[in-house]
C-alpha positions in Angstrom: 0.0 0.0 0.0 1.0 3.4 -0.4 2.2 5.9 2.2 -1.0 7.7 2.5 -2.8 4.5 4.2 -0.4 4.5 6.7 -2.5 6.7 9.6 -5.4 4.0 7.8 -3.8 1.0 9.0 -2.5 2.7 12.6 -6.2 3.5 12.7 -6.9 -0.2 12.1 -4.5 -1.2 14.6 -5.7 0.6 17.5 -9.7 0.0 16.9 -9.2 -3.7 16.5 -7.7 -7.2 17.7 -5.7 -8.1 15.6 -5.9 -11.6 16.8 -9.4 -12.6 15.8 -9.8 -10.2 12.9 -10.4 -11.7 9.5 -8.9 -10.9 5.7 -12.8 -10.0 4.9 -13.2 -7.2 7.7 -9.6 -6.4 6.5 -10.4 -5.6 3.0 -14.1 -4.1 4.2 -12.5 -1.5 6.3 -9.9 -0.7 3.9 -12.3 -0.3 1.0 -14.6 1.8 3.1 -11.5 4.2 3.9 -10.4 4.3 0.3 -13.6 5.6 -0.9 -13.5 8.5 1.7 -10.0 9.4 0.7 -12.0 9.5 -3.3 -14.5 11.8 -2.4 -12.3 13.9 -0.7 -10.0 14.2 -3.3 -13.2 15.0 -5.8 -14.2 18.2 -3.5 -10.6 19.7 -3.7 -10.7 19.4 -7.3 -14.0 20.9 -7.5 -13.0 23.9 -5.7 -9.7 24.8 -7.6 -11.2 24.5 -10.8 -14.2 27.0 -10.0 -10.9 29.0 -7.9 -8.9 29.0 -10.5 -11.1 30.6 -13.5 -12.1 33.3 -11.0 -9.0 34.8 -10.2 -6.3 32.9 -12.1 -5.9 30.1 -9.6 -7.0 32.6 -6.7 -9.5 34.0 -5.6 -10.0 36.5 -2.5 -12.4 37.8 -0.4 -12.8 39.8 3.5 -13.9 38.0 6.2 -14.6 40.2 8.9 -11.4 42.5 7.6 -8.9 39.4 7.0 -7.4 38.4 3.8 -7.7 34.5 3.2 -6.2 32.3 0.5 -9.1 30.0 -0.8 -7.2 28.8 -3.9 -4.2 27.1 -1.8 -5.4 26.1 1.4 -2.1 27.2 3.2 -2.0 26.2 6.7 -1.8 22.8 8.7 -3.4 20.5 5.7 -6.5 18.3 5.7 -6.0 17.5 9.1 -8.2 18.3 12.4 -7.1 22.5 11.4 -8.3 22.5 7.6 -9.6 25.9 7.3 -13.3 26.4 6.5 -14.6 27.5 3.2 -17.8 29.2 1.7 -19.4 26.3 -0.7 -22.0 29.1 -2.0 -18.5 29.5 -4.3 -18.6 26.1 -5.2 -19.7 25.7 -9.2 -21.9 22.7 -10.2 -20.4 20.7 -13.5 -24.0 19.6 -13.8 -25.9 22.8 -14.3 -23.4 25.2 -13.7 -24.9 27.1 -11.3 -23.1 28.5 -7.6 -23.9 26.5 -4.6 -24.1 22.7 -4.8 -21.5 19.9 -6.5 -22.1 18.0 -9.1 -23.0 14.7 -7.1 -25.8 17.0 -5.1 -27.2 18.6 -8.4 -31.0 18.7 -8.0 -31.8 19.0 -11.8 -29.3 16.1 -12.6 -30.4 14.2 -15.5 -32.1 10.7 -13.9 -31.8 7.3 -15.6 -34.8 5.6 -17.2 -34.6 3.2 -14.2 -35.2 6.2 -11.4 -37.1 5.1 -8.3 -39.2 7.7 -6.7 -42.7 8.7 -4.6 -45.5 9.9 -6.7 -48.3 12.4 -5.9 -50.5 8.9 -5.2 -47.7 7.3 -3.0 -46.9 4.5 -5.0 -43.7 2.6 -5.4 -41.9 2.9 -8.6 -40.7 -0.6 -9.5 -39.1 -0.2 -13.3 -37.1 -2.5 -13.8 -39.9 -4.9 -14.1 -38.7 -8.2 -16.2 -41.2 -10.1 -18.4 -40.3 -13.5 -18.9 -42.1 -16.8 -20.9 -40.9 -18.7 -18.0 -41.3 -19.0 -14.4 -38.4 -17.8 -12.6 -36.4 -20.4 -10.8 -37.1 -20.2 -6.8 -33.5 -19.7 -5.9 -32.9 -16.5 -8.0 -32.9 -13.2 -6.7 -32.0 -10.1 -8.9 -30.2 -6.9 -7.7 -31.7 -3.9 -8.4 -31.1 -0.6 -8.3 -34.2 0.7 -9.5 -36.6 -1.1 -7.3 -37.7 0.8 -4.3 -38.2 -2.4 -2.1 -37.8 -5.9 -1.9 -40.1 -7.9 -3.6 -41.4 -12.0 -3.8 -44.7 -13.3 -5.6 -44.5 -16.5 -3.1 -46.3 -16.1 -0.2 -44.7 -19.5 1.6 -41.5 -18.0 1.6 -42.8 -15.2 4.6 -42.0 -14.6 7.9 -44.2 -12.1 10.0 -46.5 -11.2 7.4 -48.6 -8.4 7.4 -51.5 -9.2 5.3 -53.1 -5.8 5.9 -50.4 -4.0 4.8 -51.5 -2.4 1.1 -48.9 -0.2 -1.7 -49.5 0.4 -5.1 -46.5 -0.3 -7.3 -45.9 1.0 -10.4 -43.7 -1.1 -13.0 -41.5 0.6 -16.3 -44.5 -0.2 -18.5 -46.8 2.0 -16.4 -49.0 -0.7 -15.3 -49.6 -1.1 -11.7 -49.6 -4.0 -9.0 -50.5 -4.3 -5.5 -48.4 -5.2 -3.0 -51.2 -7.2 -0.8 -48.8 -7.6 2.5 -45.3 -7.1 3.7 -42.5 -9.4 6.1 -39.0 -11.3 5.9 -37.8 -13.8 4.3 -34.6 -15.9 5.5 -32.0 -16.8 2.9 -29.8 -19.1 2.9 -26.7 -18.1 1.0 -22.7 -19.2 0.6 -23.2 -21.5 4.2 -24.8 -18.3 5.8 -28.3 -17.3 6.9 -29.5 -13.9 5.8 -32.6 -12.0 7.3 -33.9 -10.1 4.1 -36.8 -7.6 6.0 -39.6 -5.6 4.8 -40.1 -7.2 1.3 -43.1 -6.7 -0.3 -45.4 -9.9 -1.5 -46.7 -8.8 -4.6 -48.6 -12.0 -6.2 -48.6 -11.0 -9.9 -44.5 -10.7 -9.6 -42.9 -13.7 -11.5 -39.0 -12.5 -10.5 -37.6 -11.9 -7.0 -35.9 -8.7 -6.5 -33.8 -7.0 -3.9 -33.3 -3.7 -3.9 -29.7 -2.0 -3.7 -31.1 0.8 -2.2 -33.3 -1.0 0.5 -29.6 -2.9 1.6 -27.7 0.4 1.2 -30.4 2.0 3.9 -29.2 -1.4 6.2 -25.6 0.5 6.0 -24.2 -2.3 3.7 -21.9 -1.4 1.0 -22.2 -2.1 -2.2 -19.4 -2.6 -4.8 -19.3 -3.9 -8.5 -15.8 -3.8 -10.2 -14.9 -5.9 -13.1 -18.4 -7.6 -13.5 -18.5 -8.8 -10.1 -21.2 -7.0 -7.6 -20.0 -7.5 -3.7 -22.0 -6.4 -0.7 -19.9 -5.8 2.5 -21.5 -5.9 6.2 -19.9 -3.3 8.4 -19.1 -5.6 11.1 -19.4 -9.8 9.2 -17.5 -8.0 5.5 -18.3 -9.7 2.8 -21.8 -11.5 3.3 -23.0 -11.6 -0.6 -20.3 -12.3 -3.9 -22.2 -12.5 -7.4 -20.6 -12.5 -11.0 -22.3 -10.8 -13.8 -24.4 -13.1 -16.1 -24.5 -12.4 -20.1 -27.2 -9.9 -20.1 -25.4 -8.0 -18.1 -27.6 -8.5 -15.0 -26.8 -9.7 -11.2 -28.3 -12.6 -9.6 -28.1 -13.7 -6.3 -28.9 -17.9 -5.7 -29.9 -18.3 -2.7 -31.9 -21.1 -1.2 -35.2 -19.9 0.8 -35.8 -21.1 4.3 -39.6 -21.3 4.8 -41.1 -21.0 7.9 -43.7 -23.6 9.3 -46.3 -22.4 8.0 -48.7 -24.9 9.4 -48.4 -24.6 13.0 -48.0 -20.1 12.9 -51.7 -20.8 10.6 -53.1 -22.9 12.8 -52.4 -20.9 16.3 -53.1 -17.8 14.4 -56.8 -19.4 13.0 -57.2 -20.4 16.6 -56.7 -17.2 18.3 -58.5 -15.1 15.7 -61.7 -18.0 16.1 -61.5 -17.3 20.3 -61.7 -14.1 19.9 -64.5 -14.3 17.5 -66.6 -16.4 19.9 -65.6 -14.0 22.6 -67.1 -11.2 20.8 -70.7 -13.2 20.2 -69.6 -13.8 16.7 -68.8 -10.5 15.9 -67.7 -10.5 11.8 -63.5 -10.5 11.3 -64.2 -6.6 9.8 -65.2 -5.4 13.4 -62.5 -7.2 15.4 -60.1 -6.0 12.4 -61.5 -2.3 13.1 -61.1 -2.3 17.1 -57.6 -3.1 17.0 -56.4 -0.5 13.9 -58.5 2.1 15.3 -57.4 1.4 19.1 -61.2 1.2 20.2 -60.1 -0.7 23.0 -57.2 -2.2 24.8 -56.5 -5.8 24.8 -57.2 -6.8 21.6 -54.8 -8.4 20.4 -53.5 -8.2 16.4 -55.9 -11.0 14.2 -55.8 -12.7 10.9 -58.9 -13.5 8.4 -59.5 -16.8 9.3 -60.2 -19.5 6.2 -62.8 -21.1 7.9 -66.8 -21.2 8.2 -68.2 -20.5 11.3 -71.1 -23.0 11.7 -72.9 -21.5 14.1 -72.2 -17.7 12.0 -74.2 -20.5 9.0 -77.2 -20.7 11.6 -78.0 -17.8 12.9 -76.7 -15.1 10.6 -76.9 -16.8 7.0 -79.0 -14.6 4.6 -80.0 -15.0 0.6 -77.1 -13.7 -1.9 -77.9 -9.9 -3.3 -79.9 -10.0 -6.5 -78.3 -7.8 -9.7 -80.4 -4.3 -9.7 -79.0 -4.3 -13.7 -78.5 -7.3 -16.1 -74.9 -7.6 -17.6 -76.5 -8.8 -20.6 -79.2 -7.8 -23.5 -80.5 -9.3 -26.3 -78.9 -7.6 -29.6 -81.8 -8.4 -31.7 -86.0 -8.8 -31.7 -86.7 -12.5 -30.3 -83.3 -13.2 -29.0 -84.7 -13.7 -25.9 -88.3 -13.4 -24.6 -89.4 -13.1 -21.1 -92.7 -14.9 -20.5 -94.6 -15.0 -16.6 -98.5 -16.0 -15.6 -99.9 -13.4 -13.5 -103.2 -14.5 -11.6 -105.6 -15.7 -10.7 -107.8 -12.4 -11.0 -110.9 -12.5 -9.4 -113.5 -11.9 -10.2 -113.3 -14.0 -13.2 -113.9 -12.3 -16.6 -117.1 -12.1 -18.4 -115.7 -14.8 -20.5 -114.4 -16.6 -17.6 -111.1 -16.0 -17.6 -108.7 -16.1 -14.6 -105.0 -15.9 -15.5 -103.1 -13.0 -18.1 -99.7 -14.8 -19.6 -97.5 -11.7 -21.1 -94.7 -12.0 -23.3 -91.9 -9.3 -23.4 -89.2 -8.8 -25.5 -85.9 -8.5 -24.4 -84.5 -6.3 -27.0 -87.6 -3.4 -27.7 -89.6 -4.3 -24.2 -92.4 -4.7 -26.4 -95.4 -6.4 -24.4 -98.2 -9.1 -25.6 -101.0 -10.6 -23.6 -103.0 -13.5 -23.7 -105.8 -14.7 -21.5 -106.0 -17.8 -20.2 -108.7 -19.5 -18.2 -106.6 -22.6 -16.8 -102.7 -22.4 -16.5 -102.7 -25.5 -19.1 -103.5 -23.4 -21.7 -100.1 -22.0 -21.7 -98.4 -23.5 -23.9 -101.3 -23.4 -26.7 -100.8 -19.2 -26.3 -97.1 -19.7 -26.9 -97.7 -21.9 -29.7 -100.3 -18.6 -31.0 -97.5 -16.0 -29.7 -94.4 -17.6 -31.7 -96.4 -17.7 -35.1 -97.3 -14.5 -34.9 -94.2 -12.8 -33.8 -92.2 -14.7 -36.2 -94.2 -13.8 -39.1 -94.2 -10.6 -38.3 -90.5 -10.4 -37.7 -89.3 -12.7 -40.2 -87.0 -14.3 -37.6 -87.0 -17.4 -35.3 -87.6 -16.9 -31.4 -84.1 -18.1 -29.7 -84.7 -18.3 -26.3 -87.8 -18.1 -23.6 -87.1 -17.6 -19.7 -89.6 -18.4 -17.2 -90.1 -19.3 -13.9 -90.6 -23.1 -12.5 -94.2 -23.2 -12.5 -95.5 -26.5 -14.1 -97.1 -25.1 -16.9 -94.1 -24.4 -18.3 -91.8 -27.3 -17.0 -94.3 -29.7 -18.2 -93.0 -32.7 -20.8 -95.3 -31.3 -23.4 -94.1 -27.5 -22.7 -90.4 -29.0 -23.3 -90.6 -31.3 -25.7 -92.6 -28.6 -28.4 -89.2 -26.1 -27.5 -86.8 -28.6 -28.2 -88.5 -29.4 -31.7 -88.5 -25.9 -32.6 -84.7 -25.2 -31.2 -86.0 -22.7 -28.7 -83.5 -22.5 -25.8 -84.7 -22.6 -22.2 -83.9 -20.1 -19.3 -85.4 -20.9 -15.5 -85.3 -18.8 -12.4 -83.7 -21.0 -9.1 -86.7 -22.1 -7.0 -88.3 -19.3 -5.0 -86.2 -16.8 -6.8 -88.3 -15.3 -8.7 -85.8 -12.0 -9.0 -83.8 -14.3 -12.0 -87.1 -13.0 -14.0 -87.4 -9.7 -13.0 -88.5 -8.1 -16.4 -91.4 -9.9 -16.4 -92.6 -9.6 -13.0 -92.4 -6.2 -12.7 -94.2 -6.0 -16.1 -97.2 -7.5 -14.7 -96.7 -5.5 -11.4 -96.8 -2.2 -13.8 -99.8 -3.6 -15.6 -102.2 -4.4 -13.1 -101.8 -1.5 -11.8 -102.6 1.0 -14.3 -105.8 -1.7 -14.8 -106.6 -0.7 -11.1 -106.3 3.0 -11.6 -108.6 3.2 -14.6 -111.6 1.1 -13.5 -111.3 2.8 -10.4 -111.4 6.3 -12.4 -114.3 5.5 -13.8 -116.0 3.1 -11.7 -115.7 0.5 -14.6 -116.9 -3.0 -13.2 -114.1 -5.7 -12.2 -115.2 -7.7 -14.5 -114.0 -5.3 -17.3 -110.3 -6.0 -16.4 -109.5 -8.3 -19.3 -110.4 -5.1 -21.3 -108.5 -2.5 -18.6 -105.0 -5.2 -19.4 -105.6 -5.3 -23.2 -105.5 -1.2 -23.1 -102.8 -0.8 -20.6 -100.5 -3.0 -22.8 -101.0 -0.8 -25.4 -100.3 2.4 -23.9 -97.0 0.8 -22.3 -95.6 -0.1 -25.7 -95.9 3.6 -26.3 -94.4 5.1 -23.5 -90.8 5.6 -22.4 -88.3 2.9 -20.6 -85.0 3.2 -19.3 -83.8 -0.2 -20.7 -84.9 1.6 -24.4 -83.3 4.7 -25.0 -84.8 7.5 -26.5 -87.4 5.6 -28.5 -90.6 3.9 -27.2 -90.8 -0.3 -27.4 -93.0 -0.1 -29.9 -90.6 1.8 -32.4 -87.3 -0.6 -31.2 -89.9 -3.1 -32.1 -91.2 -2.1 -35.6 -88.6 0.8 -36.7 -92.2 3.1 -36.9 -92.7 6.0 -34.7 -95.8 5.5 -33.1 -99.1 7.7 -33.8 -101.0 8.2 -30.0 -102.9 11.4 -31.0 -106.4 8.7 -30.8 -105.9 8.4 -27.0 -109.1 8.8 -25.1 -109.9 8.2 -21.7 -110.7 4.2 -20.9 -114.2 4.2 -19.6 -115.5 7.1 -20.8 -119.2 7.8 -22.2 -118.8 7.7 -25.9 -121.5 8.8 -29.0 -121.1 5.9 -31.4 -123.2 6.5 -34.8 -125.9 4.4 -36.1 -125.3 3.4 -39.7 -128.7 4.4 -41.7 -128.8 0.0 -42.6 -129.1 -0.4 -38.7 -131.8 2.1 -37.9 -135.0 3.7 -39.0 -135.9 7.1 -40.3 -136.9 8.1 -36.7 -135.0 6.1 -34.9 -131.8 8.2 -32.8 -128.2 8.3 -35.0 -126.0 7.9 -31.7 -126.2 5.4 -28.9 -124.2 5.9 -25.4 -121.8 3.4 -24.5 -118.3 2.8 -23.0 -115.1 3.4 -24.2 -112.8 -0.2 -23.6 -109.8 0.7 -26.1 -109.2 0.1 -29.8 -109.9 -2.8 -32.0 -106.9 -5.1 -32.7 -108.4 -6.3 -36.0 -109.4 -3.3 -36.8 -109.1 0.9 -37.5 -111.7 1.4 -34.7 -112.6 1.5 -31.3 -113.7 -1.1 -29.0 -116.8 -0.1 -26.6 -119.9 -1.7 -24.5 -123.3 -1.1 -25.0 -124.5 -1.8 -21.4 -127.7 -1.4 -22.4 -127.9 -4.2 -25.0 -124.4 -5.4 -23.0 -122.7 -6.2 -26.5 -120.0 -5.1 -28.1 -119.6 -2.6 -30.8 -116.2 -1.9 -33.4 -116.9 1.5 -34.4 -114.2 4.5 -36.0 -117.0 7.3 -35.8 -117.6 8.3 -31.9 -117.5 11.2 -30.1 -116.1 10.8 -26.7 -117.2 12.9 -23.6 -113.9 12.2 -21.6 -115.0 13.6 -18.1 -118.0 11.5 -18.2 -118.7 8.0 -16.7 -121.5 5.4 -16.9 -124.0 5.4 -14.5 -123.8 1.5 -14.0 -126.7 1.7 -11.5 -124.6 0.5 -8.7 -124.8 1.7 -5.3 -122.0 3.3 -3.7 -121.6 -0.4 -1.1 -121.9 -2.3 -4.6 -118.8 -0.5 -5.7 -116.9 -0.4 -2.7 -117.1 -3.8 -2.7 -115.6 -4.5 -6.0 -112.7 -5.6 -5.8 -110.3 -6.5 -8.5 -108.0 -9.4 -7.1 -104.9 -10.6 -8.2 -102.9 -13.8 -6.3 -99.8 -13.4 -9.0 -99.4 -9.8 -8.5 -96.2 -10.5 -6.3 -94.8 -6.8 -5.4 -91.7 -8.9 -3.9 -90.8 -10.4 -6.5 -90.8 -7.6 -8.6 -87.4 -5.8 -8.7 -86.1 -6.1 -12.1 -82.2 -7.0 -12.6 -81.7 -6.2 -16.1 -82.8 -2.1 -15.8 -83.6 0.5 -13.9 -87.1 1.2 -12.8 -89.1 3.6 -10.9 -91.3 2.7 -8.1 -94.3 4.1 -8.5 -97.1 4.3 -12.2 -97.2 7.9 -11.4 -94.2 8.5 -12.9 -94.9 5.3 -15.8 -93.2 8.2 -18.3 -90.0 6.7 -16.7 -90.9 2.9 -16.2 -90.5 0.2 -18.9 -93.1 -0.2 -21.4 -94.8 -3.1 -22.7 -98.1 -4.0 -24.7 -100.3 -5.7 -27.7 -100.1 -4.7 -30.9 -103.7 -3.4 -32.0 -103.6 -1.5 -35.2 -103.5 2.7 -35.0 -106.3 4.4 -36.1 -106.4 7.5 -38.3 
């Protein structure tokens, strides 16, 4: 060595037995000195240069009336006496500005593989490798780019804080989260290292260790001629790794794991004691006394993996039901909703009972068909596909239902299977799974018990009330259509409604001159029950010859009702009853609905197709 190591090795001498001291601690201390002696060395030069083009290799100045060398440093030498200096002189080679050296520049240019703190607190991680294959388990790359250690293998952990939650961000600007944080113990070269604080990142296919995580530990770090060494200040050299041919450095090390099994199983069993402790209070509220300090005693506790029974018997409840479908039909008749509503009482004057509707998926569009057993179902869906299908030029794909036996009967499935018609049913007493249609029947029997009640129409009128109401819904607005009404998603046509009239109002239908005689009256009083589906017309009652009449030239008096010649008990005590209007069951998954037919502008729409009139 040269001379100026020699007050090195006296220093060596006197701090240390020279008996017991190894050739690693040796070579650690001197390597540690050396680079002292380099730094100093780079601050002397840094100060003549920016001297020396000030004033020729001088430069003066007055302190407090006393004339001072900077340039030479004249006096007693580096030692304990070195004379003090003013570094706002001092000239950066960076950015050339007074103030700072070159190695404390704040505007120095940073490497693509910079690790820093963002405004959102997450951990830069770029030097991110992607590789095909797995990485072997006993490989560990040095990084100096990586903010923190990190491992994908959650086995490998010691003390792990599960809790624990970072963002890290990776050179390709995607993002992973660090879901917990402990040690891991490496075995390497005969030794046992403690490698603490490393993140468990599950998505992470490589291990890292970060240089400047071990640098923070006060170990040195040196690579020289494509070997990397990492020096303990008191062990020396504790990690040796050469180089490999892309130029990276990988450290194989063999993990020690920790038994797992028996920390799991006293951890399960403390977190489980304090659960019965608590009368079974949910893992979130024992997890929220302790990080909140709610109380003292409480002791740190793990999620455990298993199921409570008795949690299962008094606390299990139903799973939530989607408010909103992540699925809709594309198409008309891609998938049809069908449901029974009923039965109605009192029976119709024709003696029906039961109102089968079929909804579109797609437009919403509504049809109904009245049924006086729940056996005739699958006759109307027999009359419902030909006509739809004619119409539309298209085949019906699939029909979802509920479980009722009328449409799980052998007949029911046998008839869909022929015809390629795919089958959808709700889970037992979940009706929910076929929300569009029950809340379509729940919307329609409503508005049939608003408007006989308007105009004190009798009960048994409601087949009539359901025919009408299914017609006004198919032109009025839904969320699940936008902007257009079901009846135009349905047939491309805007729809005409300016032949509204009130249902149930007194109407003036004209006599034709081949029904009547020259004295006999032109106009004859009756009730207004909707329009004619066969034809351009309306469709009223006659209550005095109680028959009805298909007429296009009426007058309607819409703030008038029929004086059925009912007293007011009579009408209180009709009652329009429905068993299948199941309010319950009607929340509707697949869109968004309002609660109430007062504002029906904003609920779905659904009806029958009767033909507009002029």
């Amino acid at each position: 060595m040269t001379l100026k190591f020699n007050y090195v090795v006296c220093s060596i001498e006197e701090s240390n037995d020279l008996s017991i001291m190894t050739i690693d601690e040796l070579q650690s201390s001197l390597l540690v000195h050396e680079q002292r002696m380099q730094g100093q060395k780079e601050e002397e030069h840094a100060l003549n240069i920016i001297n020396s083009e000030r004033s020729g290799g001088r430069y003066e100045h007055r302190v407090e009336g006393r004339r001072r060398a900077r340039g030479d440093f004249r006096g007693r030498g580096r030692g304990k006496g070195r004379q003090s200096f003013n570094k706002a002189l001092v000239q950066c080679y960076n950015c050339q500005k007074l103030g700072h050296f070159q190695y404390e520049c704040p505007s120095g240019k940073r490497g693509a593989n910079y690790a820093e703190l963002d405004e959102g607190e997450e951990m830069l991680l770029m030097a991110y490798v992607e590789e095909n294959q797995s990485t072997r388990e006993n490989a560990w790359f040095l990084d100096s780019s990586c903010s923190n250690h990190m491992c994908g293998t959650k086995d490998w952990f010691f003390d792990l804080d599960e809790m624990f939650r970072q963002s890290v961000k990776l050179g390709d600007n995607s993002r992973m989260m660090a879901m917990g944080k402990g040690h891991v113990k490496l075995h390497i070269n005969g030794l046992t290292q403690v490698i603490t604080e490393v993140y468990f990142i599950p998505e992470l296919r490589n291990n890292l260790l970060s240089i400047g995580q071990l640098q923070e530990k006060n170990l040195s770090i040196l690579i020289q001629d494509g070997m990397c060494n990492i020096y303990h200040p008191r062990r020396g050299l504790i990690i040796q790794t050469q180089m490999s041919a892309n130029k990276m450095f990988v450290v194989l090390a063999s993990i020690i794991s920790p038994n797992s099994t028996c920390l799991q199983i006293t951890s399960e069993d403390n977190t489980q004691l304090w659960h019965c402790r608590y009368g079974h209070l949910n893992f979130k509220g024992l997890r929220t006394l302790h990080y909140k300090e709610m109380v003292r005693g409480l002791p740190m506790l793990k999620a455990s993996s298993k199921v409570c029974d008795d949690c299962m018997i008094g606390k299990q409840h139903r799973e939530a039901i989607p408010k909103k479908s992540l699925w809709r039909a594309s198409k008309q008749l891609q998938l049809i909703h069908a449901d029974i509503c009923g039965p109605i009482l009192p029976k119709s004057n024709s003696g029906k009972r039961y109102v089968i509707t079929f909804i579109d998926d797609y437009s919403r569009k509504t049809w109904a068909y009245f049924l006086s057993e729940k056996s005739e179902a699958l006759a109307m869906f027999k009359k419902y596909k030909v006509f739809v299908e004619k119409e539309i030029g298209d085949e019906i794909c699939c029909l979802r239902t509920d479980r009722g036996g009328e449409f799980t009967s052998l007949e029911f499935n046998n008839f869909c299977s022929m015809h390629g018609v795919n089958r959808q049913l709700t889970t037992a007493y979940t009706p929910q799974q076929n929300g569009v249609a029950e809340r379509k029947n729940r919307t329609i029997m409503n508005m049939v018990r608003s408007m006989l009640s308007g105009k004190e129409v009798p009960k048994e009128f409601w087949p009539e009330a359901v025919n009408w109401s299914v017609y006004v819904l198919n032109r009025s607005p839904t969320l699940a259509v936008k902007d257009v009404t079901p009846e135009e998603a349905w047939s491309g046509i805007k729809p005409c409604v300016d032949h509204f009239r009130v249902f149930g109002c007194v109407a003036h239908v004209y006599v034709p001159d081949s029904q009547r005689k020259k004295l006999d009256n032109k106009s004859v009083k009756c009730v207004l029950l909707g329009v004619s589906k066969e034809s351009k017309a309306y469709r009223l009652y006659d209550p005095i010859s109680k028959k009805i009449v298909i007429s296009r030239d009426i007058v309607c008096v819409e703030d008038e009702k029929w004086k059925w010649g009912r007293s007011a008990e009579e009408v209180k005590r009709d009652v329009l009853e429905c068993e299948g209007d199941n309010e319950d069951a009607a929340v509707d998954e697949d869109e968004e609905c309002l609660e109430d037919e007062q504002t029906d502008q904003n609920e779905e729409t659904d009806n029958s197709s009767p033909t507009e009139l002029p």
